[in-house]
N, C-alpha and C positions, 0 to 999 in steps of 0.2 A: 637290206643289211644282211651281212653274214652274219649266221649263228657261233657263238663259240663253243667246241665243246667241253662243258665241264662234263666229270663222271664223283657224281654226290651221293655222299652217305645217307642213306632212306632207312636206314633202321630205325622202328618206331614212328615212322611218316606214313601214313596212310593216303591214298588214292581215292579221289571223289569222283565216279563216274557221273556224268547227269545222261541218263540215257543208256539201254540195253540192248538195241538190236545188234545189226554184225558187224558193225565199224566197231563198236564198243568188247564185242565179243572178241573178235583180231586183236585190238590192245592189250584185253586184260588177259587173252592166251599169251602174248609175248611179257608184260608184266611181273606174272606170276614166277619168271625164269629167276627172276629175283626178291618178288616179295607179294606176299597174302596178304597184306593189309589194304583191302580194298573196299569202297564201300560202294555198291548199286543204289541208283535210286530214280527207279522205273516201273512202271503201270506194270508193263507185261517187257519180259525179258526172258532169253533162251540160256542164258550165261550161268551154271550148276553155284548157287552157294545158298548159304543158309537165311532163308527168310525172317525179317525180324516184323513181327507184327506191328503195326504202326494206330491200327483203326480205336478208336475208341480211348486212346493213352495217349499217355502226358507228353511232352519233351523229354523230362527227365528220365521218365521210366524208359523210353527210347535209347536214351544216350545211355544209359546205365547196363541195356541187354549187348548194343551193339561193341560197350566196355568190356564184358564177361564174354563176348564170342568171338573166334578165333575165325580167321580166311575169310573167304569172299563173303559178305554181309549184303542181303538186298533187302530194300525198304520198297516195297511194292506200292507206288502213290505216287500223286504227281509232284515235281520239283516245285518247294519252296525257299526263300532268298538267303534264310534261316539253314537250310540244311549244308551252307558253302562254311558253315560252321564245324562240320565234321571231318573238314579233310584238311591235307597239308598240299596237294597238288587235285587239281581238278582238272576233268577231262569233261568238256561235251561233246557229246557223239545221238545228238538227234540230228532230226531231220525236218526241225523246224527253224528254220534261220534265226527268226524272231526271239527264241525261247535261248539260244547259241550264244548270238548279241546280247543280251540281258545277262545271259552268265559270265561273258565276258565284261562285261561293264562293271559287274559287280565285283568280281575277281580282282581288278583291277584298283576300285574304291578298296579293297581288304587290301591289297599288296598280297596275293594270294596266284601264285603260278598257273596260268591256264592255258589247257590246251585246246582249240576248237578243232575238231576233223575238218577236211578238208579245206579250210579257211587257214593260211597262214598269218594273215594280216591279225589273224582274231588271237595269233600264241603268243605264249611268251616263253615257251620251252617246244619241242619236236620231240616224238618218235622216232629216233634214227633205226635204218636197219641195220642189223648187228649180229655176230657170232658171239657165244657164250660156249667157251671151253674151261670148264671146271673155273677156275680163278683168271684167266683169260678172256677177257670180253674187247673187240674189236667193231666201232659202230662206224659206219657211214650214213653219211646225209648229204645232200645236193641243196639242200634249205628250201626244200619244198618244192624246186623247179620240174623235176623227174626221179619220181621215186620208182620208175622202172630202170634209169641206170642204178641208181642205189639198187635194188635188188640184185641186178648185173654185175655190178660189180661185188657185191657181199657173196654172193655166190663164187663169182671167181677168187676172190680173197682165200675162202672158205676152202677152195677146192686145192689150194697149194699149200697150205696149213699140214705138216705133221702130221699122220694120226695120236699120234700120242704126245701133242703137244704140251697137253696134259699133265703128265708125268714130267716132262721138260721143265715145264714154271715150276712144278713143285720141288723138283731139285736145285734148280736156281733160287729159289725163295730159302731154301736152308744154306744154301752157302754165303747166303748174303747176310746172314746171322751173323758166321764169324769170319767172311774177309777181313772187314775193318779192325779185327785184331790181330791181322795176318801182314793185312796189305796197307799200309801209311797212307798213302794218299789216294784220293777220289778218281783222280788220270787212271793211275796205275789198276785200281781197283775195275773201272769203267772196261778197261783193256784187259782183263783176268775176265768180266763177266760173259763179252763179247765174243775172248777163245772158247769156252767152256761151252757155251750155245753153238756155236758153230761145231765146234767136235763134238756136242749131243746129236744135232741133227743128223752130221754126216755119219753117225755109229749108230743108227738108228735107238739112243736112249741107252748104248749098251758101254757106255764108258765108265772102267772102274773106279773106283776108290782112290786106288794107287798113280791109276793114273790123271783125277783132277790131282792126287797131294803131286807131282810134276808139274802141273799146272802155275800152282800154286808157289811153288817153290822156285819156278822160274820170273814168278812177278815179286815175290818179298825183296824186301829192302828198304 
């Protein structure tokens, strides 16, 4: 099956890693481009955040410190069935198959998003590889078959991208505020957005004021 890609709002959605070594370490560096809400929970892990003590305490006192702490959260212990309770997306990234399968089985009785490394069969979401330009994010995925063309090509994508594409979306994100009280219909407006990018890029970001309101003025009506 192909994957589709949706691009979803994670605000307030927290990340359950089961497992810290360097598959898990790679995710949650690419992750973090977009959100700290992550939660470790691994014996021994190389991945920087803040330890939450687990030995000798409740559930609740648990759930309560990991409520009050900010970014990466690591619970230093071994995975229980109970802990698929703290996340909104789960990743396994051991390297014990057995333990992989178990969290996907369980994921699955929650209706709970999981991701197994290198197991496709075992996800219900992917990793894509991806550029991340300010408000710009472009992902590629091959749905698991070659993530050395996905990297190949995210690379070549990457490499024809604007440097300042940047600045680009953000000026197109403001004009798109008040087309729609400039420019009547969705066509015409779609055809204003389209000139406007094009003579950004080809002006390397240096097109006036004066001359979008031309722009502008040649699409009204």
């Amino acid at each position: 099956m192909i994957p589709f890609p949706i691009f979803e709002n994670i605000e307030n959605k927290t990340f359950l890693f089961i497992g810290g070594g360097k598959v898990a370490k790679n995710k949650v560096k690419r992750l973090l481009l977009f959100t700290d809400q992550i939660i470790i929970v691994s014996k021994i892990t190389e991945i920087q955040g803040t330890v939450i003590a687990t030995e000798g305490r409740s559930r609740e006192e648990i759930k309560a410190d990991l409520a009050n702490t900010k970014g990466v959260r690591i619970l230093q212990k071994p995975f229980e069935l109970e802990d698929l309770d703290l996340g909104d997306f789960v990743i396994g990234a051991t390297d014990d198959r057995a333990l992989n399968q178990r969290v996907h089985q369980a994921c699955m009785e929650r209706k709970l998003p999981v991701n197994i490394a290198d197991d496709d069969e075992l996800c219900t979401f992917m990793f894509p590889g991806f550029i991340r330009k300010g408000d710009l994010t472009i992902a590629v995925s091959t749905g698991g078959k070659s993530p050395a063309a996905a990297k190949y090509l995210r690379k070549k994508i990457e490499s024809e991208l604007p440097e300042n594409i940047e600045d680009i979306i953000g000026r197109l994100g403001e004009l798109r505020k008040i087309a729609p009280e400039r420019i009547s219909t969705q066509k015409e407006r779609r055809t204003f957005y389209r000139e406007v990018l094009q003579r950004l890029i080809e002006t390397d970001n240096s097109l006036t004021d004066d001359e979008i309101e031309e722009i502008f003025v040649s699409h009204e009506g």
